[in-house]
DOKOLTOR-545049 format. One record per residue (C-alpha): residue number from 1; chain; x negated, y negated, z negated. Coordinates in nm, 2 decimals, padded with zeros to 4 digits. Example, Ala and Ser with C-alpha at 12.3 -4.5 7.8 and 13.67 -1.06 7.14 Angstrom:
residues 2
{1,"A",{-01.23,00.45,-00.78}}
{2,"A",{-01.37,00.11,-00.71}}
END
This chain:
residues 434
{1,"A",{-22.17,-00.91,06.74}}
{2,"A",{-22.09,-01.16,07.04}}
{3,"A",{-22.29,-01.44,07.08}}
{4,"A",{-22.09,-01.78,07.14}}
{5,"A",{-22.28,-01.93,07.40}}
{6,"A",{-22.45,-02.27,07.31}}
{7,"A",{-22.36,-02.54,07.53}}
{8,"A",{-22.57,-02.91,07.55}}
{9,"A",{-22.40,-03.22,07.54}}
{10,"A",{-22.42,-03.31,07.91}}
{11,"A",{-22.30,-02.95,08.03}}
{12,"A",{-22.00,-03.03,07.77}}
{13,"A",{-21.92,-03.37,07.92}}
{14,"A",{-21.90,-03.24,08.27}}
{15,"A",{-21.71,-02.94,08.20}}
{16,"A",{-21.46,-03.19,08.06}}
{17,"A",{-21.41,-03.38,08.32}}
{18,"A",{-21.11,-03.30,08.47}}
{19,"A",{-21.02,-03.28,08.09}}
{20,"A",{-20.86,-03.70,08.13}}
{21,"A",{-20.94,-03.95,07.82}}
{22,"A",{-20.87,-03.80,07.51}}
{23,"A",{-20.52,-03.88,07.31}}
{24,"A",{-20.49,-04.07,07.02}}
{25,"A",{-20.23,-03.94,06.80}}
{26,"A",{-20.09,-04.14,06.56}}
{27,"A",{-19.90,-03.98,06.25}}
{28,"A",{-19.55,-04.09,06.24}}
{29,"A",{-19.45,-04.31,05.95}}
{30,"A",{-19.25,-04.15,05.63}}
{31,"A",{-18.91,-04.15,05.62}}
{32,"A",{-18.71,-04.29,05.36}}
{33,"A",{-18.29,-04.23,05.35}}
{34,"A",{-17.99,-04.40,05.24}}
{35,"A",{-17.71,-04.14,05.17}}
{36,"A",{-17.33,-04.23,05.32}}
{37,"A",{-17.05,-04.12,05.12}}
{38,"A",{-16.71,-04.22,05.33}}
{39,"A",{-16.39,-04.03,05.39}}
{40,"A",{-16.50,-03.99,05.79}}
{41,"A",{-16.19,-03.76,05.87}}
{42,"A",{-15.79,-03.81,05.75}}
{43,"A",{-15.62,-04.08,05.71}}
{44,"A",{-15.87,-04.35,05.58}}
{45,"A",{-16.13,-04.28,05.83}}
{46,"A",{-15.99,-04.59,06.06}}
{47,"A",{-16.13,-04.80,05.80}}
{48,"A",{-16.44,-04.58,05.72}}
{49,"A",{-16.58,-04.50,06.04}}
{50,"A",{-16.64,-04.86,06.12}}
{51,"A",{-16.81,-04.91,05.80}}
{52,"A",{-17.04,-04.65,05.86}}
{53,"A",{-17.11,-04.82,06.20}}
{54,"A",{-17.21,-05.12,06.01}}
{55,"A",{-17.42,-04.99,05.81}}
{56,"A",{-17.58,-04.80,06.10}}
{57,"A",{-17.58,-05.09,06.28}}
{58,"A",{-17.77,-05.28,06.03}}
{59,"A",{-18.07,-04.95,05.96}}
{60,"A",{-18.09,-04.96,06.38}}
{61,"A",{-18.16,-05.35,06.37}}
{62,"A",{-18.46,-05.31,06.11}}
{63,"A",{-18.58,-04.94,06.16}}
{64,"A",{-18.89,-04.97,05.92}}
{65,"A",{-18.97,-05.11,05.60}}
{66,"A",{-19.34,-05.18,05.41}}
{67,"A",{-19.48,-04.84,05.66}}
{68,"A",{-19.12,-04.67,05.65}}
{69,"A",{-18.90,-04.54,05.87}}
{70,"A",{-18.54,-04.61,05.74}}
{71,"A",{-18.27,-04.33,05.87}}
{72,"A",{-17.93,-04.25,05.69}}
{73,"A",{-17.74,-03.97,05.67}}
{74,"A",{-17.38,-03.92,05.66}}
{75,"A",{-17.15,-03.77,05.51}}
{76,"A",{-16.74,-03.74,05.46}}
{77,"A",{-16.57,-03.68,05.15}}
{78,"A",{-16.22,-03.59,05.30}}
{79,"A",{-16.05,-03.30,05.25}}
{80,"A",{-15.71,-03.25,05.41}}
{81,"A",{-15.66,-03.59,05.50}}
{82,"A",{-15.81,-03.74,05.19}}
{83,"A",{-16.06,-03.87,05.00}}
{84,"A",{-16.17,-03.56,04.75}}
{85,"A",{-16.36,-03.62,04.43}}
{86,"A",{-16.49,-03.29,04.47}}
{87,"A",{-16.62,-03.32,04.80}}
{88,"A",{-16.79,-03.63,04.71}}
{89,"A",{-16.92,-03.48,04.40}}
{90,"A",{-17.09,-03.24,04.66}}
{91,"A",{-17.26,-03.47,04.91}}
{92,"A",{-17.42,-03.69,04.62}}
{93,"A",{-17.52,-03.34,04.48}}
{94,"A",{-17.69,-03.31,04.87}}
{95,"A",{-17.83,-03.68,04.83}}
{96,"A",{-17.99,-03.57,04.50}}
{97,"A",{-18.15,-03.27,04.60}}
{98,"A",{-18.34,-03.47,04.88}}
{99,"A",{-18.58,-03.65,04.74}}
{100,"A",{-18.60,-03.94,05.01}}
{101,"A",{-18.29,-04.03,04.95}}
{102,"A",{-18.37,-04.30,04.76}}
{103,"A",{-17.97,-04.49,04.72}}
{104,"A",{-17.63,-04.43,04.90}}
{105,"A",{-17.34,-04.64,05.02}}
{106,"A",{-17.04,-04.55,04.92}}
{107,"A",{-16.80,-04.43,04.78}}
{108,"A",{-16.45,-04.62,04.92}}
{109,"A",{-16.17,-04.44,04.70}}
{110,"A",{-16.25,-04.52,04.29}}
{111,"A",{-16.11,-04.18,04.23}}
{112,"A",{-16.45,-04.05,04.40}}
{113,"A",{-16.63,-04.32,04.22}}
{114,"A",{-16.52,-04.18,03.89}}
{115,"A",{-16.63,-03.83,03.93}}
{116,"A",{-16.96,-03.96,04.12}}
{117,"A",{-17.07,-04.20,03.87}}
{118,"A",{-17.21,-03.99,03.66}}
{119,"A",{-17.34,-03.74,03.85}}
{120,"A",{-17.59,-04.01,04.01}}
{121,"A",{-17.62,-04.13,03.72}}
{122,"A",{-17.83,-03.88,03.56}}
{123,"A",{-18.04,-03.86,03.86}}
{124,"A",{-18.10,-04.24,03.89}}
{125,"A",{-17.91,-04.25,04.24}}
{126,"A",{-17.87,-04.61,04.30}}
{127,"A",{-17.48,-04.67,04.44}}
{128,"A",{-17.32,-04.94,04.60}}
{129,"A",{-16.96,-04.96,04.68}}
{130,"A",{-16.86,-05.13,04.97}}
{131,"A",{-16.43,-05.12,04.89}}
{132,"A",{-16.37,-05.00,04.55}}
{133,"A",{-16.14,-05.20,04.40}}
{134,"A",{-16.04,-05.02,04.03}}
{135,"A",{-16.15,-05.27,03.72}}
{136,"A",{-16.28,-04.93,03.53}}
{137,"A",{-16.53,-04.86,03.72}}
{138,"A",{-16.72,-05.13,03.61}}
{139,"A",{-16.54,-05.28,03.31}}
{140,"A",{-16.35,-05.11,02.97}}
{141,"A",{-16.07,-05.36,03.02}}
{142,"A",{-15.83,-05.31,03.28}}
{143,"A",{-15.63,-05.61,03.24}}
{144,"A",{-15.71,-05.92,03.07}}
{145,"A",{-15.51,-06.05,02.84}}
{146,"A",{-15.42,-06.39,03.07}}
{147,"A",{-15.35,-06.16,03.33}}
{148,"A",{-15.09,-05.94,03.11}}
{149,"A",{-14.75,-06.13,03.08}}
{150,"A",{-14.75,-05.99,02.73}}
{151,"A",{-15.07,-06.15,02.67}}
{152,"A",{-15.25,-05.86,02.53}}
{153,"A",{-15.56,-05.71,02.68}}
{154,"A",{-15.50,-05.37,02.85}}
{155,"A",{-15.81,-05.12,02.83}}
{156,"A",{-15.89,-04.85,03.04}}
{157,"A",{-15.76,-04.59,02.79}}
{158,"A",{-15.43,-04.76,02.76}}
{159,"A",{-15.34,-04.74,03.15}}
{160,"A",{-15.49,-04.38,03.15}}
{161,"A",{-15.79,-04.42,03.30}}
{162,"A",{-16.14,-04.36,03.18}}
{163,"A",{-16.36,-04.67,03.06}}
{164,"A",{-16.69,-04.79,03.28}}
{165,"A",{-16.92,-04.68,02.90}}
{166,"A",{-16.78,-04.34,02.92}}
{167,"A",{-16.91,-04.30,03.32}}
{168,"A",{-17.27,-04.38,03.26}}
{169,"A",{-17.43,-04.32,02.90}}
{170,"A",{-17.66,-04.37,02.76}}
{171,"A",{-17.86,-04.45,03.13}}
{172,"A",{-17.85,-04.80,03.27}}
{173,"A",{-17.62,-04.87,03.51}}
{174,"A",{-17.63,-04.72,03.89}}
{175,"A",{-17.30,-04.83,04.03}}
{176,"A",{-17.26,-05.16,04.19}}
{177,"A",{-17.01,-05.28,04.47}}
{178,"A",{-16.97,-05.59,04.70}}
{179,"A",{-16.56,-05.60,04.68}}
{180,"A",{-16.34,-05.79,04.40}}
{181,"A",{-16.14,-05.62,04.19}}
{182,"A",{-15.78,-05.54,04.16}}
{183,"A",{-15.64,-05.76,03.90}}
{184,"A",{-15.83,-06.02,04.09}}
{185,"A",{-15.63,-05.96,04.42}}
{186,"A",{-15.30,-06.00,04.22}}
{187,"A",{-15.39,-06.34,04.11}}
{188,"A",{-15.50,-06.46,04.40}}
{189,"A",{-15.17,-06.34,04.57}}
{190,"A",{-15.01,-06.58,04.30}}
{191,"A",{-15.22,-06.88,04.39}}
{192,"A",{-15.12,-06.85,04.74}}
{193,"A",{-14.78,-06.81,04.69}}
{194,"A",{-14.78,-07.08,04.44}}
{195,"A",{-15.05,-07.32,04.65}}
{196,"A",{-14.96,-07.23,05.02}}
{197,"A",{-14.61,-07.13,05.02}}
{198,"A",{-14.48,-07.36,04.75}}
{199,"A",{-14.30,-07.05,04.57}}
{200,"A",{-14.18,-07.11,04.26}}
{201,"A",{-13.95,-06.82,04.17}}
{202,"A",{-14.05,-06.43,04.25}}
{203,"A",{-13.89,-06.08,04.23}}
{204,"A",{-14.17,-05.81,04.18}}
{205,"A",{-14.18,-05.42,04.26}}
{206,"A",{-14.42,-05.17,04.17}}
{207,"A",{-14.51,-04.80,04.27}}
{208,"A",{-14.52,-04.65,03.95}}
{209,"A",{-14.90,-04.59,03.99}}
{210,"A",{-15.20,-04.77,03.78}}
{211,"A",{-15.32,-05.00,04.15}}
{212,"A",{-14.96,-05.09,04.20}}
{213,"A",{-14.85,-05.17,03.82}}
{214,"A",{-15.17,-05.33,03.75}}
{215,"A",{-15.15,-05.57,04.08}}
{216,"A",{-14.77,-05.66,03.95}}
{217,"A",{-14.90,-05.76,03.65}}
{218,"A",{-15.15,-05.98,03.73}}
{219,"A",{-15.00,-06.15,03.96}}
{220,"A",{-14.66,-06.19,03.74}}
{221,"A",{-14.88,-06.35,03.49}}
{222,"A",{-15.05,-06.56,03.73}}
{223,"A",{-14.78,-06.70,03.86}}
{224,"A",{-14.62,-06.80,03.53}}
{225,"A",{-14.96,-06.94,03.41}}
{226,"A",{-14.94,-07.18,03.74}}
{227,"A",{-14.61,-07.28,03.67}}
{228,"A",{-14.36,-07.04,03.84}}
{229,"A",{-14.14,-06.78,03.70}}
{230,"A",{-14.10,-06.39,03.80}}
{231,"A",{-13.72,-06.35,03.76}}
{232,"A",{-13.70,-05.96,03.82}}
{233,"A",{-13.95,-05.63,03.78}}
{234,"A",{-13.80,-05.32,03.93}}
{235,"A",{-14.02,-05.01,03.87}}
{236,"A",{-13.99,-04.79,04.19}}
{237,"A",{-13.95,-04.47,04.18}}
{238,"A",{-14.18,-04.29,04.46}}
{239,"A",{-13.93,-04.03,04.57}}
{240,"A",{-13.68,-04.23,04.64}}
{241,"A",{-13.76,-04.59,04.81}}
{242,"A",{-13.45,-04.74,04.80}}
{243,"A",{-13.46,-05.08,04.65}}
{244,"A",{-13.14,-05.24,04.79}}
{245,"A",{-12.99,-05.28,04.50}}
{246,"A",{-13.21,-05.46,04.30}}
{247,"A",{-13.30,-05.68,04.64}}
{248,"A",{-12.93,-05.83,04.64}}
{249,"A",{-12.96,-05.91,04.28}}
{250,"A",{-13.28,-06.05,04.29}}
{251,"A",{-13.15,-06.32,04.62}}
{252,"A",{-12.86,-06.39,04.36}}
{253,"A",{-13.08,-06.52,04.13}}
{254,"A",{-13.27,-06.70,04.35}}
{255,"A",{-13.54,-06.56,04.43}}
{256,"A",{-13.79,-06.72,04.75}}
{257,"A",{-14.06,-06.44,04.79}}
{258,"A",{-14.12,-06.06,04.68}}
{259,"A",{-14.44,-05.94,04.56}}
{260,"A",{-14.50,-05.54,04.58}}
{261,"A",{-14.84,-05.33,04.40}}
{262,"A",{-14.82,-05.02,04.60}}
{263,"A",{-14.94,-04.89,04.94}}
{264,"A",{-14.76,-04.92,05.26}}
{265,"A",{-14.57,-04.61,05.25}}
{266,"A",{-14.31,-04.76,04.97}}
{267,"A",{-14.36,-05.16,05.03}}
{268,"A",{-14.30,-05.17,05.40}}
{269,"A",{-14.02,-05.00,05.39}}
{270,"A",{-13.91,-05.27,05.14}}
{271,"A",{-13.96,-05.52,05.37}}
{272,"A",{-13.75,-05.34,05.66}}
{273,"A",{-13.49,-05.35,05.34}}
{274,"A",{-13.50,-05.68,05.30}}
{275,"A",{-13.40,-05.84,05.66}}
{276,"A",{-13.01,-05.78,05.62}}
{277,"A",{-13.03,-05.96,05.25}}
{278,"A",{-13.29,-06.26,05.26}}
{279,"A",{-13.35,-06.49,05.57}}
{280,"A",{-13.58,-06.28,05.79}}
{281,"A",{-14.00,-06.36,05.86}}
{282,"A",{-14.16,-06.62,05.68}}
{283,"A",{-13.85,-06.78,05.49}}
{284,"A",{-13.90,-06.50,05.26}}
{285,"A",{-14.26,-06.41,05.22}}
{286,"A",{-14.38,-06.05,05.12}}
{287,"A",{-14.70,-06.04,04.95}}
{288,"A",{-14.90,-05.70,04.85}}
{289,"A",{-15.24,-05.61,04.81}}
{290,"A",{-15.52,-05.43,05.02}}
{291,"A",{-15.27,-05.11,05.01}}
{292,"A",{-15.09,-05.25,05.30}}
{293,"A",{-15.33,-05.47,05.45}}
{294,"A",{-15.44,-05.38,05.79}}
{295,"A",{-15.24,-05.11,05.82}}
{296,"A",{-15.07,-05.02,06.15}}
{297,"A",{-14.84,-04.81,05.94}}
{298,"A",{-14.71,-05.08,05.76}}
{299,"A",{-14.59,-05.31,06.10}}
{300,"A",{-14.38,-05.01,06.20}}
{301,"A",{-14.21,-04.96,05.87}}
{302,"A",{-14.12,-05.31,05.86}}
{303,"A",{-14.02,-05.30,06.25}}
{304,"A",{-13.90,-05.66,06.28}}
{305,"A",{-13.92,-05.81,05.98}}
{306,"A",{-14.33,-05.77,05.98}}
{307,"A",{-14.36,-06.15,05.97}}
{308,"A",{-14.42,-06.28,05.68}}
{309,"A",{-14.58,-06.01,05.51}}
{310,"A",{-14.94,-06.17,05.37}}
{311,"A",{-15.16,-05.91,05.20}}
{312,"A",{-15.54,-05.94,05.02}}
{313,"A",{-15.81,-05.82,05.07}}
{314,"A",{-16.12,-05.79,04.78}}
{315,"A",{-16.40,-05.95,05.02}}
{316,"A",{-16.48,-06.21,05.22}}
{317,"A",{-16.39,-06.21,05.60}}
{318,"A",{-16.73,-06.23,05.77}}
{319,"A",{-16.54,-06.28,06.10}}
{320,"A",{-16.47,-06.63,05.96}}
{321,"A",{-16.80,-06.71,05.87}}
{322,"A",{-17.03,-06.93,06.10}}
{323,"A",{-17.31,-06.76,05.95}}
{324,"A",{-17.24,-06.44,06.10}}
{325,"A",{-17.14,-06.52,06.37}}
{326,"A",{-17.46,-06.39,06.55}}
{327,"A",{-17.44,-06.06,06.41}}
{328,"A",{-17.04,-06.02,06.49}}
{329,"A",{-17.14,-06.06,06.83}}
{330,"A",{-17.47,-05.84,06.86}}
{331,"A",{-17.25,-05.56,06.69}}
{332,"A",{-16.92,-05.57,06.91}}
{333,"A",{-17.17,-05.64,07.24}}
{334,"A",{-17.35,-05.26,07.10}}
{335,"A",{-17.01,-05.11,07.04}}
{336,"A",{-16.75,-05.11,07.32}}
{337,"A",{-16.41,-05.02,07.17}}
{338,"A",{-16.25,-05.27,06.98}}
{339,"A",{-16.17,-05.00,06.69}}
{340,"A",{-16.53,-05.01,06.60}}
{341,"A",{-16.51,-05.29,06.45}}
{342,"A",{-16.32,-05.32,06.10}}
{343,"A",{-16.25,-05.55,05.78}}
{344,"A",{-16.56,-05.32,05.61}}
{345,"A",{-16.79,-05.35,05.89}}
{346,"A",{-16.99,-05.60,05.76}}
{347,"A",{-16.93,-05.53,05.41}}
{348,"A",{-17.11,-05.23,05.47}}
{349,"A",{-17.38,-05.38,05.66}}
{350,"A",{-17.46,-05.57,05.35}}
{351,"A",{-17.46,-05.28,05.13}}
{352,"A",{-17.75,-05.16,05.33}}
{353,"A",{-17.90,-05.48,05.34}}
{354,"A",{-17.88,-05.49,04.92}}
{355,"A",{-18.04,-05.13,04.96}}
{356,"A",{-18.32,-05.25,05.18}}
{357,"A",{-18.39,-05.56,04.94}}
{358,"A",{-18.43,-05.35,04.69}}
{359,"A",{-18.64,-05.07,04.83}}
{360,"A",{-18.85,-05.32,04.96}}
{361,"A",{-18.96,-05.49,04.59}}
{362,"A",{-18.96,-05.10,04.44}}
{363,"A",{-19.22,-04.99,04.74}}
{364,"A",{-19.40,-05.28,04.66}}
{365,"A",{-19.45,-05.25,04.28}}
{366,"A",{-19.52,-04.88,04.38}}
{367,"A",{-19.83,-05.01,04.57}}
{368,"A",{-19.67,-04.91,04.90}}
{369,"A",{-19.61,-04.59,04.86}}
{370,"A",{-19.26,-04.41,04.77}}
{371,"A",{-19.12,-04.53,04.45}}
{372,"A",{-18.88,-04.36,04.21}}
{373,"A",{-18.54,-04.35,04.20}}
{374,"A",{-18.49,-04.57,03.86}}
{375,"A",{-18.73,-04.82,04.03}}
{376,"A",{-18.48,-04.91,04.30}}
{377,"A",{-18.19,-04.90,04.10}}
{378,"A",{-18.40,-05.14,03.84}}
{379,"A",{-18.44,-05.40,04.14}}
{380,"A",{-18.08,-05.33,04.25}}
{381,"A",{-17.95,-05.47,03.94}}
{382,"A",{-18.16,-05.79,04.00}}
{383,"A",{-18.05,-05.90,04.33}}
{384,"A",{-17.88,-06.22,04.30}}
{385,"A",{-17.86,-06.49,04.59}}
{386,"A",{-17.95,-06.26,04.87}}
{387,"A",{-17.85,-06.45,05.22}}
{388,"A",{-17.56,-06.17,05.39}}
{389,"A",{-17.35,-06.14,05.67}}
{390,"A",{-16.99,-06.16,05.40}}
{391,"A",{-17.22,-06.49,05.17}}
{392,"A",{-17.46,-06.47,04.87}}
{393,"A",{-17.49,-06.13,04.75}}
{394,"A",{-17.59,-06.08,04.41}}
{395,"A",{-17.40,-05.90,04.09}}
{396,"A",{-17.34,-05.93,03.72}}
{397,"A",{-17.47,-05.73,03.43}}
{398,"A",{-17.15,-05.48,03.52}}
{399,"A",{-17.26,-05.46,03.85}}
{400,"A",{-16.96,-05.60,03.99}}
{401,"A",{-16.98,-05.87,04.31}}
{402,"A",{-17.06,-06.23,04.16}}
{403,"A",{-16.92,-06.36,04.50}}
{404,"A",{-16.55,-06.27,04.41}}
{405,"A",{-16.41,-06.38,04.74}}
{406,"A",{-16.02,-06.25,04.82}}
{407,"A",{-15.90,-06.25,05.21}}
{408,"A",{-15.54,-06.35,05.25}}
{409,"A",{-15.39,-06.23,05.62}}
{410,"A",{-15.11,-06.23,05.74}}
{411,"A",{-14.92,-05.92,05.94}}
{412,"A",{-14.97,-06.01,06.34}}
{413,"A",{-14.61,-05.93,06.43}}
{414,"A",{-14.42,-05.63,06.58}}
{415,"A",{-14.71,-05.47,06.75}}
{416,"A",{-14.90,-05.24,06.50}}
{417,"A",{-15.19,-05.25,06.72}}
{418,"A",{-15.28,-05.60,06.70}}
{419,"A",{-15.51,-05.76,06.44}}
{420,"A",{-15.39,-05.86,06.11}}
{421,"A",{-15.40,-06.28,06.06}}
{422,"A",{-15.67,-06.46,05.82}}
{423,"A",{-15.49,-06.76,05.69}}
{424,"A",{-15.62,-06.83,05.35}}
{425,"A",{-15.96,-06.72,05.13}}
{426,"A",{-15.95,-06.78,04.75}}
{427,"A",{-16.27,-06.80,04.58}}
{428,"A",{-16.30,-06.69,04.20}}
{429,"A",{-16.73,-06.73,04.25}}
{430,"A",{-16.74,-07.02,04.04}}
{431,"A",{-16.41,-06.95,03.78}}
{432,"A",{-16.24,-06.61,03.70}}
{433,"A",{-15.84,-06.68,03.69}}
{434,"A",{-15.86,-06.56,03.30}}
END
């Protein structure tokens, strides 16, 4: 056997000299994660990629919380161009199997929402939505019945969609989201036609789909509640956008404004439609929804006839506010292309900021250390007059947004580059239209 040879604490010290003062390491902090869910590739990503910027932009700003290090990962439910359930289904799959993803942002197409609900659900994945707009998600009544111009309530089952109780039983609720919803943005498009542009009479068009017939609707009925009339409901058919006909008839009878439910594909072409039949630009207004709104697409389909064309949007412009204007700046000063920047920006930045509130009481009650999932989702549900960059956050028992806040801009003109207008907000906050 070799002996080790025994050293004494002064031969030690010297032999160590040249060793240089010992480090002091200390461990790195635990990482906690918020999952991203946003269609990052195809045709929505000029709207997603910016949100995800905001919400980065907001983790990089506070980059700990109560001993954790915050960090997010990313990733895209596209597939081919668009927003796929399936691959959403996926990455929340991913988000569950990690167990320090504690919540997510996302999704931004309700069609992902539906098939994603659940599947959080039963792991007690926190979600919060910063764009989906689809009254099902939250609710078992798609259109109310003051909002029907048939005056009967329309459920979820009866426009073919499945109702908010059949996404999440029998768990509590995991799904939350800082945007309004649809019928919401239809009568708001009615008050400011009815308020702003003093229209009285209305010819509507819808897609055929349940966004576009269930903006028409709400909006038809808003406007007759108000005091106007809708003189003439032509349902489009999607293969062939030719609506001419029905335009002609419709300045016949008086009509000063159009409203369309649909995306930009079908109602900008409308619009194009419309210049050799009603006086060009603003002396006939064309309202929509947020299917058209900001969409470069839409400028070109109208070509020169893109004035007048006014469009909501289900949140509030943050770009307006005074209160953010500090962190508008900070974020466009760390991001150099204008294209970074985008109406979900600082949506998104609050979602992570609801995220962080409520990580922050569950890690708390947890005595500091990492809590569980249902914790966060529990102090989710009870945020309510948190300070953010789009106003007071805070939702109701549904977990819808209680700051119901629609954006009314306008198209910029014939260049489908330029920024889209704000000219009007209409605030539901304090009473619901119904």
């Amino acid at each position: 056997m070799r002996r080790l040879a025994r050293w004494s604490a002064p031969a030690l010290a010297a032999a160590c000299v040249a060793c240089g003062p010992l480090a002091i390491t200390t461990p790195a902090p635990p990482v906690l994660r918020l999952g991203v869910d946003l269609p990052l590739t195809g045709y929505e990503a000029g709207a997603a990629v910016p949100a995800l910027y905001g919400i980065q932009f907001y983790v990089q700003t506070h980059p700990t919380l109560d001993g954790f290090r915050i960090a997010v990962v990313a990733r895209d439910d596209a597939r081919g161009g668009s927003p796929s359930a399936t691959a959403g289904v996926s990455n929340v799959e991913a988000f569950i199997a990690d167990a320090t993803v504690l919540g997510m942002v996302g999704p931004s197409n309700s069609g992902v929402a539906r098939a994603e609900i659940p599947v959080a659900n039963a792991a007690g994945l926190v979600m919060v939505s910063p764009s989906t707009t689809s009254p099902c998600l939250t609710k078992d009544i798609y259109i109310p019945a003051l909002l029907n111009p048939a005056r009967t309530e329309i459920t979820c089952k009866d426009a073919g969609l499945p109702a908010a109780s059949g996404l999440r039983p029998p768990a509590a609720n995991n799904f939350f989201r800082l945007t309004t919803t649809d019928e919401l943005q239809g009568a708001a498009a009615a008050d400011f036609a009815y308020s702003k542009l003093h229209i009285l009479r209305a010819a509507v068009i819808s897609d055929h789909e349940v966004y576009g017939q269930g903006l028409v609707d709400a909006f038809s009925a808003r406007l007759t509640n108000l005091g106007g009339s809708v003189i003439g409901h032509l349902d489009l058919e999607p293969t062939r956008i030719d609506a001419t006909g029905f335009l002609k008839s419709m300045r016949d009878a008086g009509a000063k404004a159009v409203y369309y439910g649909g995306t930009s594909k079908g109602g900008c072409a409308i619009r194009y439609q419309m210049r050799s039949i009603f006086p060009p630009g603003e002396e006939t207004p064309f309202l929509s929804g947020d299917g058209i709104a900001h969409d470069p697409s839409c400028i070109k389909l109208a070509v020169d006839n893109s004035p007048g064309i006014f469009a909501t949007v289900p949140i509030a412009d943050a770009g307006s506010r005074p209160e953010a204007a500090a962190i508008v700046r900070s974020f466009k000063a760390a991001h150099g292309a204008s294209a970074d920047y985008g109406p979900y920006t600082l949506v998104a930045y609050d979602a992570a900021a609801v995220l962080y509130a409520a990580l922050d009481r569950a890690i708390k009650e947890a005595g500091g250390k990492r809590p569980p999932r249902a914790r966060v989702t529990a102090a989710l549900a009870q945020t309510s007059n948190l300070s953010g960059a789009t106003g007071n956050l805070g939702f109701d028992a549904s977990g819808d947004t209680t700051s119901r806040v629609v954006t009314i801009v306008e198209a910029p003109g014939s260049d489908p580059r330029a920024p889209w207008k704000l000219v009007d907000l209409v605030d539901y906050s304090a009473r619901l239209p119904y």
